[in-house]
C-alpha positions in Angstrom: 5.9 -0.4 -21.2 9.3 -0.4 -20.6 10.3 -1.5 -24.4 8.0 1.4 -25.4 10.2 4.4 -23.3 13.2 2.8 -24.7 11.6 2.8 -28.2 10.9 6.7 -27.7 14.6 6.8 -26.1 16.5 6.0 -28.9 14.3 7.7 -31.3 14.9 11.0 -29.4 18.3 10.3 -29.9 18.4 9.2 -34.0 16.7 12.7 -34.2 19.4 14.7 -31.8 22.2 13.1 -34.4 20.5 13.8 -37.3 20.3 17.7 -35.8 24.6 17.6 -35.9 25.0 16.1 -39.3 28.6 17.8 -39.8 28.5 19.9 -43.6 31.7 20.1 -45.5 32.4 23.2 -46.8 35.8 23.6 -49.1 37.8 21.1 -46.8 36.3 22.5 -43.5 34.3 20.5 -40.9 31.6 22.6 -39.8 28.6 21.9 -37.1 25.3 23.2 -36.1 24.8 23.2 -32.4 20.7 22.7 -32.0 20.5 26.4 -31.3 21.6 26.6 -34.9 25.4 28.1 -34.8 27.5 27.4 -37.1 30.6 25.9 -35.4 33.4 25.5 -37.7 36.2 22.9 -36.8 39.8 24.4 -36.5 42.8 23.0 -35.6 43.4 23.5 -31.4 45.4 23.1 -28.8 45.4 19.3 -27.1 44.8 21.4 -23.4 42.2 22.9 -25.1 40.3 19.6 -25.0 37.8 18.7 -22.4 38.8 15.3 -20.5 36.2 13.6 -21.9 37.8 14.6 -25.6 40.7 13.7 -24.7 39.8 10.2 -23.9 38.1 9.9 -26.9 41.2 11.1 -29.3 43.3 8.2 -27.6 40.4 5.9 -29.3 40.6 8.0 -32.5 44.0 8.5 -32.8 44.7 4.0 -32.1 42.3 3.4 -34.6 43.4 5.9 -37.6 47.0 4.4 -36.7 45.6 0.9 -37.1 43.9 1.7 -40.5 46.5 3.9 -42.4 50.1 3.1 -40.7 52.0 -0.2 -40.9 54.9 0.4 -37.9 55.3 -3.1 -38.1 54.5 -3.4 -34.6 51.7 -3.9 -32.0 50.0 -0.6 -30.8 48.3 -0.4 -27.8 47.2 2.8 -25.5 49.3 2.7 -22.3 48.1 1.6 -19.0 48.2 3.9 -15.9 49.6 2.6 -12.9 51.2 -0.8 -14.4 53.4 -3.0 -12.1 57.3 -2.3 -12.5 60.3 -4.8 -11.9 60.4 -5.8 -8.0 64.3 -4.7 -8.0 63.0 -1.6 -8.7 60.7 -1.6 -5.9 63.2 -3.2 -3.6 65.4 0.1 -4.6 62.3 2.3 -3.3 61.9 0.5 -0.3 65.6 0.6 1.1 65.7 4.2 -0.3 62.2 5.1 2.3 63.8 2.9 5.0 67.3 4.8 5.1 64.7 8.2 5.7 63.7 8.9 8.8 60.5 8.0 9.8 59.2 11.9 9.9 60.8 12.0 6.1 58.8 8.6 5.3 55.3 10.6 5.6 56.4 12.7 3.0 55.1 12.3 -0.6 58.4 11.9 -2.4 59.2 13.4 -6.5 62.1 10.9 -7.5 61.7 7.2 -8.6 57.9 7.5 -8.7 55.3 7.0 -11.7 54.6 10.0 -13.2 50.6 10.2 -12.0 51.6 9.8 -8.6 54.3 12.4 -8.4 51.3 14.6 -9.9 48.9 13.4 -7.2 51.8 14.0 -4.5 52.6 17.5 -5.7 49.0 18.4 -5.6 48.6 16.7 -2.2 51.3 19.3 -0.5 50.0 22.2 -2.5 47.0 21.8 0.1 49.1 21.1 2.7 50.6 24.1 2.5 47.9 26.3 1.5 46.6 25.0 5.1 49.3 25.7 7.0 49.4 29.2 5.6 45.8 29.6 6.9 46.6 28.4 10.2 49.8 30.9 10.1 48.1 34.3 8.9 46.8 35.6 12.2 49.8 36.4 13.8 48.1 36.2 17.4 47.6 32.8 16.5 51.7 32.2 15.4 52.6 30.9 18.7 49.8 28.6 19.6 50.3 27.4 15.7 54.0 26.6 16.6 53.2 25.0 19.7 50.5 22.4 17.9 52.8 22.2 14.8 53.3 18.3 15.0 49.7 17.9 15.7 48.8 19.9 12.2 51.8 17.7 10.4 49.7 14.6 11.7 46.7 15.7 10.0 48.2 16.9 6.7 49.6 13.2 6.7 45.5 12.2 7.0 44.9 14.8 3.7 47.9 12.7 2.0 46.1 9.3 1.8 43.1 10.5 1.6 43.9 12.2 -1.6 47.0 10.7 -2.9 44.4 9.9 -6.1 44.0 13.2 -7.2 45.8 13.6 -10.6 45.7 17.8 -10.7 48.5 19.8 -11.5 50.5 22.5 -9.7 50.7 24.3 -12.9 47.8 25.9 -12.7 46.5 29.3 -14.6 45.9 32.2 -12.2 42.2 31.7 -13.1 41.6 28.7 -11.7 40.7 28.1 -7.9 42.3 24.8 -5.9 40.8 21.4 -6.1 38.9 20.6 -2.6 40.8 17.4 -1.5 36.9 16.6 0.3 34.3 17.1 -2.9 31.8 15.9 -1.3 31.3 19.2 0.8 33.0 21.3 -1.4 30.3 23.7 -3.7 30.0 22.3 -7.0 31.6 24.7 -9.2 34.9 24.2 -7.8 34.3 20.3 -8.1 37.5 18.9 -10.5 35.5 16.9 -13.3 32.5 18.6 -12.5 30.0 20.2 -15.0 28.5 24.2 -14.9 25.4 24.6 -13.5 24.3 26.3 -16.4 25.1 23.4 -18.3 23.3 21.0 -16.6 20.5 23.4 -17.1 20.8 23.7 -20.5 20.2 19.9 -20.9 17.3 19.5 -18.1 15.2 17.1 -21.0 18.2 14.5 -22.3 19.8 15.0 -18.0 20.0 10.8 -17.8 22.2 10.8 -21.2 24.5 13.3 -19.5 25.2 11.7 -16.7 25.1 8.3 -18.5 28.0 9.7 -20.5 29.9 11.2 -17.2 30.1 8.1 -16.0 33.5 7.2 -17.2 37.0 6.6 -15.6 39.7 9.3 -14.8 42.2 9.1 -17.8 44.6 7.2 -15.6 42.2 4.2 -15.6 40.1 5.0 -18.7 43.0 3.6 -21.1 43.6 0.3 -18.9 39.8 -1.0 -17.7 37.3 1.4 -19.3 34.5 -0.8 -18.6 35.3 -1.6 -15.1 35.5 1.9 -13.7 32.3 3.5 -14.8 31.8 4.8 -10.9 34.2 8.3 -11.8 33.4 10.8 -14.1 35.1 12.9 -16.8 34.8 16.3 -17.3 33.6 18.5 -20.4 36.0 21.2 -19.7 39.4 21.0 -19.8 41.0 19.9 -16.8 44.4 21.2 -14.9 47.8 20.6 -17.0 49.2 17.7 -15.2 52.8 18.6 -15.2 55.0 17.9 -12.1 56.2 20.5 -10.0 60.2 19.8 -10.1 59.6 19.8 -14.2 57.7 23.1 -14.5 60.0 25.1 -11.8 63.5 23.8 -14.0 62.0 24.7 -16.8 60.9 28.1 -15.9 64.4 28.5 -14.3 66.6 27.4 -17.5 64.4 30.0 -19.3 64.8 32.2 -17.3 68.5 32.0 -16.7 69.8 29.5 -18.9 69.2 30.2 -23.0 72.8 31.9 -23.3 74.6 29.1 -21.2 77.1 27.6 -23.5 76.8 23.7 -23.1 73.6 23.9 -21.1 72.5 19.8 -20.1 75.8 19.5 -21.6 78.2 20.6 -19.1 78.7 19.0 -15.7 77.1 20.2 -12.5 77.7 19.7 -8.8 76.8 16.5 -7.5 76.3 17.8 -4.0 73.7 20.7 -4.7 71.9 18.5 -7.4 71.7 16.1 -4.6 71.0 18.7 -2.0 68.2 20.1 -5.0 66.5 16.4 -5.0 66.1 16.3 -1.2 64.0 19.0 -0.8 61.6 18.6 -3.4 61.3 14.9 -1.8 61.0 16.3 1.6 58.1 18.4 0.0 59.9 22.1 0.6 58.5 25.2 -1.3 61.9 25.5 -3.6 62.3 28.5 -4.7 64.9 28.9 -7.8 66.1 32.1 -8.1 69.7 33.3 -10.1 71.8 32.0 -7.1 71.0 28.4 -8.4 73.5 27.2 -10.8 71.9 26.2 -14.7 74.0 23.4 -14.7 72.9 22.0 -11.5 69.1 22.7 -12.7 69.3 20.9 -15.9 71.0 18.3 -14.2 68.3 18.1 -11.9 65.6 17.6 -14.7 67.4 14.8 -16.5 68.1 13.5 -13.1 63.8 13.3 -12.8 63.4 12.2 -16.3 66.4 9.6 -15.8 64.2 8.0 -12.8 61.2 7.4 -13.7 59.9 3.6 -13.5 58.1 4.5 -17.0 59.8 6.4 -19.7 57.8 9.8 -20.6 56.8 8.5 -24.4 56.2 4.5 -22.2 57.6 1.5 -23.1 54.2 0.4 -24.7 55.3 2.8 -27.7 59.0 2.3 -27.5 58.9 0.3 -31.3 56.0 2.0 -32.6 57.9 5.1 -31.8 61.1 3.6 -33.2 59.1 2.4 -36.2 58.1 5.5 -37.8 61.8 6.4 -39.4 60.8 3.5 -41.6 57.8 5.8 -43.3 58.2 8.5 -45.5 59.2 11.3 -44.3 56.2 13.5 -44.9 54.1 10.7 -42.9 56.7 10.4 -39.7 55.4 13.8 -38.3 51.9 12.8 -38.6 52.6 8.9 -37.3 54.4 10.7 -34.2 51.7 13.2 -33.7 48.8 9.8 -33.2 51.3 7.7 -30.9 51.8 11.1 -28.6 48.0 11.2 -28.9 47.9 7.7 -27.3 49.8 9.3 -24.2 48.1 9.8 -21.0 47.6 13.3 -20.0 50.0 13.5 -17.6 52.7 11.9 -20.3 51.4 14.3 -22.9 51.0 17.5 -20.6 54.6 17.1 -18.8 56.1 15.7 -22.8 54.4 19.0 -24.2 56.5 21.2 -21.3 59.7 20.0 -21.7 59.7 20.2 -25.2 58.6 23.7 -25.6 61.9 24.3 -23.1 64.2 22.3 -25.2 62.7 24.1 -28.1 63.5 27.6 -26.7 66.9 26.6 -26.4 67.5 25.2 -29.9 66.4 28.6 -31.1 69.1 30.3 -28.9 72.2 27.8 -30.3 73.5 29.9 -32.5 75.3 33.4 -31.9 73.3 36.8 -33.0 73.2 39.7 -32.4 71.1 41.8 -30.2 69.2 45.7 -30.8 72.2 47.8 -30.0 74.7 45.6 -32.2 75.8 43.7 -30.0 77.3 40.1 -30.6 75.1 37.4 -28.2 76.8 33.9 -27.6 74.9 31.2 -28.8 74.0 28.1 -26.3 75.2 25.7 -29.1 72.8 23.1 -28.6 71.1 22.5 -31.6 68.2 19.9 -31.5 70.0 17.0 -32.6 72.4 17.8 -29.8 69.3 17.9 -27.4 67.4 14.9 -29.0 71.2 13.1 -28.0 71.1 13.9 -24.8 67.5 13.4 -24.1 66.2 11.1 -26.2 67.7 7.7 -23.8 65.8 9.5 -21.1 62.4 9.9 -22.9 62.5 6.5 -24.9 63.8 3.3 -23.9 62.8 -0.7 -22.8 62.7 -2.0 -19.8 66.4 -2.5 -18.4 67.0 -6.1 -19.1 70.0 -8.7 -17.3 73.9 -8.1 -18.1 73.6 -11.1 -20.5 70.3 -9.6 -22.1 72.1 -6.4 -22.5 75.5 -7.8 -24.4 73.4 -9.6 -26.9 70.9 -6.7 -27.8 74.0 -4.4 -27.4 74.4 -4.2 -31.1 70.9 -3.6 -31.7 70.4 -1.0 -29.0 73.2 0.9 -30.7 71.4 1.0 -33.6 67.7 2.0 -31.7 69.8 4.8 -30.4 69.7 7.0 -33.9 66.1 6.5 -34.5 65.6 7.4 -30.5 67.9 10.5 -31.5 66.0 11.7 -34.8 62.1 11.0 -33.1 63.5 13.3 -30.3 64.8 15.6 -32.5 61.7 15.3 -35.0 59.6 16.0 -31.7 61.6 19.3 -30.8 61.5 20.7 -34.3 57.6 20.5 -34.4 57.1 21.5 -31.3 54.9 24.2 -32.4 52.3 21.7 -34.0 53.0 18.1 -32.4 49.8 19.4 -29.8 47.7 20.1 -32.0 44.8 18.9 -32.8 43.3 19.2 -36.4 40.0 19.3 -37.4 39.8 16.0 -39.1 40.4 14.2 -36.3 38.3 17.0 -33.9 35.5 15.8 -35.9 35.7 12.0 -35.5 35.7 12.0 -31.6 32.4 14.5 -31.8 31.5 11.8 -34.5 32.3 8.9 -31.8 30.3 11.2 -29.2 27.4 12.0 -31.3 26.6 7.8 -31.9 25.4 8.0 -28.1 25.5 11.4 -26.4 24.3 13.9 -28.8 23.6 16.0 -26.0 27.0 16.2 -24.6 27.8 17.0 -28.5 25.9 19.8 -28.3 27.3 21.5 -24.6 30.9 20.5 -26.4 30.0 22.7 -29.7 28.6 25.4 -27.9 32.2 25.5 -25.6 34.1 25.8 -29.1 32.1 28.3 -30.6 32.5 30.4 -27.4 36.3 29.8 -27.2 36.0 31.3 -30.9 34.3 34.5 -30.0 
């Protein structure tokens, strides 16, 4: 009986995929969703993506790279959460331990992996959004005051209890906070949860759904895929996981800074960059306003990019990324485009941020001249003089021994150029480095449709919406 229902099973499903046969129609990939819409693949942002998509593209994008691109090298997807050097953990402890112990509770910005600054910044968004509550009834100001350590206790209770939570502080205006309890929250406000109406939709094929929801988050999905199948992705996009200190320099430096001569050039204060880093690890509200030098700012943002225990582009990709000057140069764009694919989300979402900044000032490095005549100075820093400055932050090994370093210094010196020109590369296609053609759109819905046709079809009927 039981061979007969999975019998009937997989035939159900054969005859869903046949239903999404993709057509090809002079070079374009275009679907029918079971309702019979015609959905017509287009090239789309990577945000755009659901999380479940943007699993998948990791396996689509490793796999084109393994069949069409000799780097010479081995290419793997990077692992969330890997184990760093124990001096660098020794560093971290005897940083927390010269804190005070009040400063200890405190999720911390600096020195961390990227996924948990995320997770941290997310973590006092809610504490603060609580104390606000607490704070709005000014009757209530005093006694609020007066139990103030008591509240600070149990925000530090919200902290590890949701210091896995990879949203974003970057969030739309359109989209309502994560609940740090889902459990009681309502469902619609549930982060990797599906609509209602979408379950609905897909009350006959509801056990393939949830068969394919049963996934890991992206931070675990690339290292054990198999092991985790307990947490589910989502079909809609999720938030942009891009870390608070990034987003608020680089709304600052575009704010203030595209006419600064020399900007992430010119030397800053130590003192206020240090004073800067303290209170984004003491998990204040910064505000940045004009008063706050540009030097000081862009300082601080190399300073974050500078510390982190993983490069932004991961060592995993360091020579893969290297590699791709040895292609031709109409296939480097496309090579560099797959390994950035291959980047978590948080790598890819917080990569995709700074670069449209240091895009926006490469187009302001040269003088012009503005609507009345007038002559504007130019920042004079082109991309190769941004891909200089940036590229050691965004790609490099792990930091080896003093007798490691003189023998490789030769070669290092010679990494540095092709570091420069995939930085560079990266700035000056900023525009299309996220996203995502068609062509490769259609072989993760191709990789979907093998198992979940159903899921295929919620997925087509999202695009042709975004569309309309």
């Amino acid at each position: 009986m039981i061979d007969q229902k999975s019998g009937e099973s997989s035939l159900k499903l054969h005859e869903a995929a046949a239903e999404y046969e993709p057509k090809l129609n002079a070079g374009d990939f275009t679907w029918s969703s079971l309702s019979g819409r015609s959905v017509g693949l287009k090239p789309i942002p990577l945000q755009s993506l659901s999380e479940l998509e943007r699993v998948r593209l990791q396996d689509v994008a490793l796999g084109r790279l393994l069949r069409g691109q000799d780097l010479g090298c081995h290419i793997t997807i990077p692992k969330h959460g890997q184990k760093h050097k124990k001096s660098l953990r020794r560093k971290l402890d005897s940083l927390s331990k010269e804190r005070s112990k009040d400063k200890e509770t405190v999720p911390q910005a600096f020195g961390l992996p990227l996924s948990h600054v995320i997770s941290n910044d997310r973590t006092l968004k809610l504490r603060h959004d609580h104390l606000r509550e607490e704070h709005s009834d000014p009757t209530e100001l005093m006694l609020s005051f007066l139990h103030l350590t008591s509240s600070l206790k149990r925000a530090n209770k919200e902290l590890s209890s949701s210091n896995s939570s990879l949203s974003s502080t970057s969030e739309t205006p359109n989209e309502s906070p994560v609940p740090s309890t889902p459990d009681t929250a309502p469902r619609s406000r549930r982060r990797g949860g599906v609509s209602v109406d979408c379950i609905t939709d897909l009350d006959d094929n509801q056990s393939r759904l949830l068969e394919a929801l049963q996934l890991s988050l992206p931070e675990d999905a690339t290292g054990n895929r198999k092991k985790h199948h307990d947490k589910k992705l989502s079909l809609n996009p999720i938030y942009k996981q891009v870390p608070r200190v990034v987003d608020l320099c680089c709304q600052h430096l575009e704010k203030y800074g595209l006419q600064t001569v020399g900007i992430f050039r010119v030397g800053s204060s130590k003192k206020r960059v240090r004073q800067l880093r303290e209170e984004f690890d003491q998990g204040w509200e910064v505000q940045m306003d004009e008063e706050h030098s540009v030097h000081d700012v862009a300082a601080l943002l190399k300073e974050f990019l500078r510390d982190m225990p993983d490069p932004l582009l991961t060592r995993e990709l360091y020579t893969a990324f290297i590699n791709t000057i040895l292609l031709d140069y109409s296939e480097q764009e496309s090579a560099i485009q797959l390994l950035m694919f291959l980047l978590p989300p948080c790598n890819s979402d917080t990569l995709q941020r700074l670069l449209c900044l240091l895009s926006t000032v490469s187009a302001h490095a040269d003088d012009s001249l503005s609507s009345d005549g007038q002559q504007i100075t130019g920042n004079k820093m082109t991309s190769l003089n941004l891909a200089t400055i940036f590229g050691p932050n965004l790609l490099h090994k792990q930091k080896n021994s003093d007798k490691e370093f003189v023998v490789e210094s030769f070669a290092r010196a010679e990494e540095s150029a092709a570091i420069i020109s995939v930085v560079q590369k990266m700035i000056d296609t900023c525009d299309t480095l996220f996203m995502v053609p068609a062509d490769l759109q259609n072989e993760v819905l191709m990789s979907l449709l093998e198992t979940d046709p159903d899921v295929v079809d919620y997925l087509l009927r999202r695009k042709a919406s975004q569309c309309s």
